[in-house]
PDB file of N, CA, C and O in Angstrom:
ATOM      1  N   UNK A   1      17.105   9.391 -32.247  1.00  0.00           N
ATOM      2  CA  UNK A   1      15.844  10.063 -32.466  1.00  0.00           C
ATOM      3  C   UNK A   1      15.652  11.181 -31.447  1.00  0.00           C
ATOM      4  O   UNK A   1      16.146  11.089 -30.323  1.00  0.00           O
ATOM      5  N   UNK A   2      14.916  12.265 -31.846  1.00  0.00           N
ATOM      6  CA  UNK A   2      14.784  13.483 -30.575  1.00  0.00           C
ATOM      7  C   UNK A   2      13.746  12.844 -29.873  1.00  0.00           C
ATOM      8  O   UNK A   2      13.846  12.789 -28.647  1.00  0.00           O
ATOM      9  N   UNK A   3      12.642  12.289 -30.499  1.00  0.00           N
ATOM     10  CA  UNK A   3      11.539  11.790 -29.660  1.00  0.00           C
ATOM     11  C   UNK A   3      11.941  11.732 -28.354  1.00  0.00           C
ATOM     12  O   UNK A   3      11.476  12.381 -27.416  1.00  0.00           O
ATOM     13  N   UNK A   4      13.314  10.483 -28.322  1.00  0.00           N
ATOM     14  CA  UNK A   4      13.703   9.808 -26.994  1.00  0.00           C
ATOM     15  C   UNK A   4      14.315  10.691 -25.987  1.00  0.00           C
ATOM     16  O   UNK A   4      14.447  10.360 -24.809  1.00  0.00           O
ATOM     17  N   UNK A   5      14.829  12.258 -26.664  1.00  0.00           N
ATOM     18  CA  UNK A   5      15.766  12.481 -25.650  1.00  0.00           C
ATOM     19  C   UNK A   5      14.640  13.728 -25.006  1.00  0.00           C
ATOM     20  O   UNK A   5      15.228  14.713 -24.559  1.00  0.00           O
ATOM     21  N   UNK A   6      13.313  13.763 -24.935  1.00  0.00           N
ATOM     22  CA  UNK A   6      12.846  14.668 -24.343  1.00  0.00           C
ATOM     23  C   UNK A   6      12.323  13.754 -22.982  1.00  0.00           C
ATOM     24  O   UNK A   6      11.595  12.766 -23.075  1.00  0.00           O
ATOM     25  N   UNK A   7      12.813  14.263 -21.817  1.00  0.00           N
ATOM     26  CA  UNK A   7      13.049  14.149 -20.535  1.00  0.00           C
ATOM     27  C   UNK A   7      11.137  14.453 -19.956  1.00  0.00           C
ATOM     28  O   UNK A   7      10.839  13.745 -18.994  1.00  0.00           O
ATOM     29  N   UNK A   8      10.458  15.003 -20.260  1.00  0.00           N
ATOM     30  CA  UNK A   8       9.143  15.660 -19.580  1.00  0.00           C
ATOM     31  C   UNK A   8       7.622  14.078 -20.733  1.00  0.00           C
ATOM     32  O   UNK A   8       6.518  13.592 -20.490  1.00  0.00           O
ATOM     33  N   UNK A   9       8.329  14.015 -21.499  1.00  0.00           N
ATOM     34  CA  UNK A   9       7.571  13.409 -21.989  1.00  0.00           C
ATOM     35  C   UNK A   9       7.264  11.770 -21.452  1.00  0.00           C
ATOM     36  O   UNK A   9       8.222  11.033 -21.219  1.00  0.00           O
ATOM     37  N   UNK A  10       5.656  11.222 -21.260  1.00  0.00           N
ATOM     38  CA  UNK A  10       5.696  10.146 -20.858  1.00  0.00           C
ATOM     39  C   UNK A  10       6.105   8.801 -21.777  1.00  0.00           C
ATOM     40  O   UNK A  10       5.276   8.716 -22.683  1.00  0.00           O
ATOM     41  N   UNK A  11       6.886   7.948 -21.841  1.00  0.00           N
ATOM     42  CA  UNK A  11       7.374   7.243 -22.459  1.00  0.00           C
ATOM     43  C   UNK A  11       7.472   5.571 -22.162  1.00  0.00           C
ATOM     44  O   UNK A  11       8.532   5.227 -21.639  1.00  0.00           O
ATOM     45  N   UNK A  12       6.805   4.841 -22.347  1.00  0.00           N
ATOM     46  CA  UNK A  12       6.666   3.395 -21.753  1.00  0.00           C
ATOM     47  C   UNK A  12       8.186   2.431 -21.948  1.00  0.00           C
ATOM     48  O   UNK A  12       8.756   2.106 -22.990  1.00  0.00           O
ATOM     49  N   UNK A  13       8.504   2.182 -20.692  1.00  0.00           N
ATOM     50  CA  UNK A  13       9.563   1.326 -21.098  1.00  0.00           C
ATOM     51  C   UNK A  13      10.820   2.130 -20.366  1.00  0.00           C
ATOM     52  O   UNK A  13      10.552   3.231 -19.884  1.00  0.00           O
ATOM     53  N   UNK A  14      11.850   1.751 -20.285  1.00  0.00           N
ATOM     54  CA  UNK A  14      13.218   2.238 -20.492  1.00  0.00           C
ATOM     55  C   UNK A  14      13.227   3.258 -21.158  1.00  0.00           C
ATOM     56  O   UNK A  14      12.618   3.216 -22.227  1.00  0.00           O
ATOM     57  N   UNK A  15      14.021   4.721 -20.705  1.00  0.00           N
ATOM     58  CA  UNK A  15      13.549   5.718 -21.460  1.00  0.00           C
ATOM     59  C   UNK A  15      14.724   6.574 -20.765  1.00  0.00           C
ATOM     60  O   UNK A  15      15.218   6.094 -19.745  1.00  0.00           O
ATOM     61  N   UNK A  16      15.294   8.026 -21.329  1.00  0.00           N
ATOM     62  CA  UNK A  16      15.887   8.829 -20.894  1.00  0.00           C
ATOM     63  C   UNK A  16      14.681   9.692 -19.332  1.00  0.00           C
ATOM     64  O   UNK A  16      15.126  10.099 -18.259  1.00  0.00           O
ATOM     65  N   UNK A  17      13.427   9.710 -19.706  1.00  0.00           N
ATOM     66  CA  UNK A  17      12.740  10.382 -19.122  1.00  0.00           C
ATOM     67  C   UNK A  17      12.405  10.041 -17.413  1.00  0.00           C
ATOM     68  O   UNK A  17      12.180  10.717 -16.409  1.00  0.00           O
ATOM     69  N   UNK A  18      12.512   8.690 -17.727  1.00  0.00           N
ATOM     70  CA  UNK A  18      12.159   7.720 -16.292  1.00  0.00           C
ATOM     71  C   UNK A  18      13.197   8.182 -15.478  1.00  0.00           C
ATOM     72  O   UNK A  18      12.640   9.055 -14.813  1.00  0.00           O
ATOM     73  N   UNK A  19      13.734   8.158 -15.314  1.00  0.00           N
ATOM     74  CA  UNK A  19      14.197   8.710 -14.029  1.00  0.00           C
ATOM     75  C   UNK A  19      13.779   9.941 -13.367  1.00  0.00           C
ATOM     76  O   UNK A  19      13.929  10.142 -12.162  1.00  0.00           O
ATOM     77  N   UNK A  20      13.182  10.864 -14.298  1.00  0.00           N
ATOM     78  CA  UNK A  20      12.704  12.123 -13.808  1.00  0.00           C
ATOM     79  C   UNK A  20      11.280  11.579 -13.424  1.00  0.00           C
ATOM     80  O   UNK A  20      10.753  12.254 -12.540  1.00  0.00           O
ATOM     81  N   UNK A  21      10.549  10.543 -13.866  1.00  0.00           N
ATOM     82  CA  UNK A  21       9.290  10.453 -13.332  1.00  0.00           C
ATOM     83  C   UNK A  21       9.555   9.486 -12.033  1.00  0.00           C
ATOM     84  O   UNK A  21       8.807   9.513 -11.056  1.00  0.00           O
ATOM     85  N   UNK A  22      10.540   8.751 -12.115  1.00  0.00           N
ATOM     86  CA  UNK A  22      10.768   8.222 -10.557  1.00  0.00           C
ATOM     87  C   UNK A  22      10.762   8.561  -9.453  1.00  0.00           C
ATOM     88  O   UNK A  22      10.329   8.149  -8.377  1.00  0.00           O
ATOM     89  N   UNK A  23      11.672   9.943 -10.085  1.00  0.00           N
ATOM     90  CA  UNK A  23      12.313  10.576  -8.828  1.00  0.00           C
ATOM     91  C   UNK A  23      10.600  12.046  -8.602  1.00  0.00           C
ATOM     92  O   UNK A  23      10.280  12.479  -7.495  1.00  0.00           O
ATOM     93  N   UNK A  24      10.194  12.277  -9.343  1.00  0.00           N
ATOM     94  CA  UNK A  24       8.797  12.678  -9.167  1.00  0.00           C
ATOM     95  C   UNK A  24       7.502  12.035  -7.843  1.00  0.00           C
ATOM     96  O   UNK A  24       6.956  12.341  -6.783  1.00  0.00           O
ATOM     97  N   UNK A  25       7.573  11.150  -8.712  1.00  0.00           N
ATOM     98  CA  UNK A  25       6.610  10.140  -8.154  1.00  0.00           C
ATOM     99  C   UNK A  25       6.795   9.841  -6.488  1.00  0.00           C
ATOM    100  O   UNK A  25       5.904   9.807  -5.640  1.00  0.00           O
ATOM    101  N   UNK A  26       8.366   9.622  -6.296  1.00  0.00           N
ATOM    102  CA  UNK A  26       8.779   8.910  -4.886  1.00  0.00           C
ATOM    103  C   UNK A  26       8.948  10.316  -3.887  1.00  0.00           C
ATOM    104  O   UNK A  26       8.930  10.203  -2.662  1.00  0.00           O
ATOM    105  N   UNK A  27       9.106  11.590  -4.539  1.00  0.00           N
ATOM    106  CA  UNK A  27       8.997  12.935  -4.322  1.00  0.00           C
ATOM    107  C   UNK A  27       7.404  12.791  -3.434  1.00  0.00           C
ATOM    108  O   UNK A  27       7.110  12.445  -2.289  1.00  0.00           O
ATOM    109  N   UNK A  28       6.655  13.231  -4.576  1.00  0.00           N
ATOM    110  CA  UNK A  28       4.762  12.636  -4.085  1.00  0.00           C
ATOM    111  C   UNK A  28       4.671  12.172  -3.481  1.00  0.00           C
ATOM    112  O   UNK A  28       4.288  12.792  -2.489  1.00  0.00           O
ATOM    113  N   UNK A  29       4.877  10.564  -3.251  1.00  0.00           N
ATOM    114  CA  UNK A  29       4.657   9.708  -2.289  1.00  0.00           C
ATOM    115  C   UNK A  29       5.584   9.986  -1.083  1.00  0.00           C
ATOM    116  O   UNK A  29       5.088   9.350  -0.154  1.00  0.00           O
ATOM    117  N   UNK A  30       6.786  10.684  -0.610  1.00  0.00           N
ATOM    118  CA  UNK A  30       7.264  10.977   0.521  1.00  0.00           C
ATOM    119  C   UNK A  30       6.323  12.304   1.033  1.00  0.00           C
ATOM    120  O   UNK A  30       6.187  12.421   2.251  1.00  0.00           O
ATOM    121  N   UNK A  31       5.691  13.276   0.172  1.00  0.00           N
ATOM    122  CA  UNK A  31       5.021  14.132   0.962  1.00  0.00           C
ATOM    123  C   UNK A  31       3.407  14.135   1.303  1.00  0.00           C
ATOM    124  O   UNK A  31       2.858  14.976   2.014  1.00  0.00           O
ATOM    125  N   UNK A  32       2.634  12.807   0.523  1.00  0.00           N
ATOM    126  CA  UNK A  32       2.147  12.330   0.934  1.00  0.00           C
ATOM    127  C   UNK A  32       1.835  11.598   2.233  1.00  0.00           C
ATOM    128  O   UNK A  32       0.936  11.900   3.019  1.00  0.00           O
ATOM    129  N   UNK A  33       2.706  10.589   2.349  1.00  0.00           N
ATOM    130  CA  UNK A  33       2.856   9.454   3.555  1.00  0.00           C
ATOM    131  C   UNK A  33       3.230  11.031   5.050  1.00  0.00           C
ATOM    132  O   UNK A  33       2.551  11.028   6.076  1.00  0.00           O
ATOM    133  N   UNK A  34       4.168  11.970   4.854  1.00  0.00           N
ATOM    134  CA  UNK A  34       4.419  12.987   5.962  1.00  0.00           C
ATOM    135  C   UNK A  34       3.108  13.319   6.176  1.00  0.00           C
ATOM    136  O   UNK A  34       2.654  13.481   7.309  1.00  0.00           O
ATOM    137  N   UNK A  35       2.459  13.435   5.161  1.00  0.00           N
ATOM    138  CA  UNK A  35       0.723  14.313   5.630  1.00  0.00           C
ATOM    139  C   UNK A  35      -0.099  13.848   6.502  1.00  0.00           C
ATOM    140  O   UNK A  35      -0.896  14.280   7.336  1.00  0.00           O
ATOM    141  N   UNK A  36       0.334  12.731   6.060  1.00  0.00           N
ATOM    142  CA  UNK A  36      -0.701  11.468   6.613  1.00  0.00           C
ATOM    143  C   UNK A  36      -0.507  11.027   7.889  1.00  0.00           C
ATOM    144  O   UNK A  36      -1.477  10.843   8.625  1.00  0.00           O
ATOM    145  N   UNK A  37       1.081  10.750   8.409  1.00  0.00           N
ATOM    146  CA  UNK A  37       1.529  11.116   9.379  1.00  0.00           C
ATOM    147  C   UNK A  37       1.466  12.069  10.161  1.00  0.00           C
ATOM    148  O   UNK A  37       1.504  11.809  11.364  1.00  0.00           O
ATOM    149  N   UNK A  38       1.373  13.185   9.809  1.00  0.00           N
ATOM    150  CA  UNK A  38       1.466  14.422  10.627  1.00  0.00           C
ATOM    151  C   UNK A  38       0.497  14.460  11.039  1.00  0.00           C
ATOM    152  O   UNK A  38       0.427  14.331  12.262  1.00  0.00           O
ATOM    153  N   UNK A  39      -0.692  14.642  10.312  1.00  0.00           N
ATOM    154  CA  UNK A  39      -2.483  15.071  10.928  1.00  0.00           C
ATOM    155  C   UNK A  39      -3.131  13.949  11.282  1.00  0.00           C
ATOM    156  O   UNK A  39      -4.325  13.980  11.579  1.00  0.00           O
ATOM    157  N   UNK A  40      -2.099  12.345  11.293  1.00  0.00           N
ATOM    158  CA  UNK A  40      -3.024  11.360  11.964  1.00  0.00           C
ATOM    159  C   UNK A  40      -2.145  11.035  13.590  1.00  0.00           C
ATOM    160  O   UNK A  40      -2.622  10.316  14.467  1.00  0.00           O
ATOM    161  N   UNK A  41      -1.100  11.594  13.668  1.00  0.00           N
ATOM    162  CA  UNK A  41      -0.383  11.435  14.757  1.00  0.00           C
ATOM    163  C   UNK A  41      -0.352   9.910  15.089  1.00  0.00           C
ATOM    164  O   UNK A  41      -0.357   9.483  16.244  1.00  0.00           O
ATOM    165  N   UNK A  42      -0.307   8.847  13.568  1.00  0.00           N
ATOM    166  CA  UNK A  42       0.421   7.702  13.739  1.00  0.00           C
ATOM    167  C   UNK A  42       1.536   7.293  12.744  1.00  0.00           C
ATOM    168  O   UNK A  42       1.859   8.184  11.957  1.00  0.00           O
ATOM    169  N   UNK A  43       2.183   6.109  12.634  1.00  0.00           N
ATOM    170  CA  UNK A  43       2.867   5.935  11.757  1.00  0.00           C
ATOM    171  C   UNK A  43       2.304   5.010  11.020  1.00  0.00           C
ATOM    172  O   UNK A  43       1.524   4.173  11.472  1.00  0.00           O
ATOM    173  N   UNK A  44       2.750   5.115   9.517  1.00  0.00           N
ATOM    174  CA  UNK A  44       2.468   4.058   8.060  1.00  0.00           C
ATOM    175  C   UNK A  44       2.273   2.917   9.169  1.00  0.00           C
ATOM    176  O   UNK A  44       1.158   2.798   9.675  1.00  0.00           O
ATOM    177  N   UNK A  45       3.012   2.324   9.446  1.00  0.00           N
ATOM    178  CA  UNK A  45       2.950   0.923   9.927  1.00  0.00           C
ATOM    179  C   UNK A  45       1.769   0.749  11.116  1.00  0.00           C
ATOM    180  O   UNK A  45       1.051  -0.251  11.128  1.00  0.00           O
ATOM    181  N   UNK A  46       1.613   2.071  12.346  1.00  0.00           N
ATOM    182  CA  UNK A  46       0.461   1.571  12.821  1.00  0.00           C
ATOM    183  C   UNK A  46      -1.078   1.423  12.160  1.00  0.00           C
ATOM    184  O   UNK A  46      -2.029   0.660  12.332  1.00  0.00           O
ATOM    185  N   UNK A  47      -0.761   2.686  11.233  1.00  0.00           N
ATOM    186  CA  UNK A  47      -1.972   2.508  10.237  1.00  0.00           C
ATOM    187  C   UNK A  47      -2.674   1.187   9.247  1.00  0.00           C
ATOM    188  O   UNK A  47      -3.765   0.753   8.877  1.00  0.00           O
ATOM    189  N   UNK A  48      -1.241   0.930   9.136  1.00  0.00           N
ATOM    190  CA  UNK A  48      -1.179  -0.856   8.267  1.00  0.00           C
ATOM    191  C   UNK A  48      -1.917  -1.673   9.383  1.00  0.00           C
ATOM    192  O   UNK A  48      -3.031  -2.147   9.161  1.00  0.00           O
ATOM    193  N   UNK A  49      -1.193  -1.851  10.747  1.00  0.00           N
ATOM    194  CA  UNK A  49      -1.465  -2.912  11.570  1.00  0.00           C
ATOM    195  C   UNK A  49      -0.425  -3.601  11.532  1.00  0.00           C
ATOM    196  O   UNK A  49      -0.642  -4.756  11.899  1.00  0.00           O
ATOM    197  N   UNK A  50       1.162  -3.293  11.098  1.00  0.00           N
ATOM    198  CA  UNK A  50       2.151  -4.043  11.076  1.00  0.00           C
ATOM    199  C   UNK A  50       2.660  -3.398  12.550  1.00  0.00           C
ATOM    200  O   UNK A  50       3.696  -3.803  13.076  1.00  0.00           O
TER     201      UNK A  50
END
């Protein structure tokens, strides 16, 4: 089916696309967590309390 092989589209499940939203997402969340780091001058973990 073409449905499956479009890569941008959101798709539940196992999918050709998921990997591009993985690698998105963990993209986000690494320049996130730096931000947060940077302008709080602590780390994830002191922030946790771990």
């Amino acid at each position: 089916m073409q449905f499956y092989n479009q890569r941008n589209r959101w798709i539940w499940g196992f999918s050709l696309g998921s990997e591009s939203w993985n690698g998105r997402l963990a993209m986000l969340s690494f320049v996130i967590i730096f931000c947060i780091e940077y302008f709080s001058d602590l780390s994830i973990a002191e922030l946790l309390g771990i």
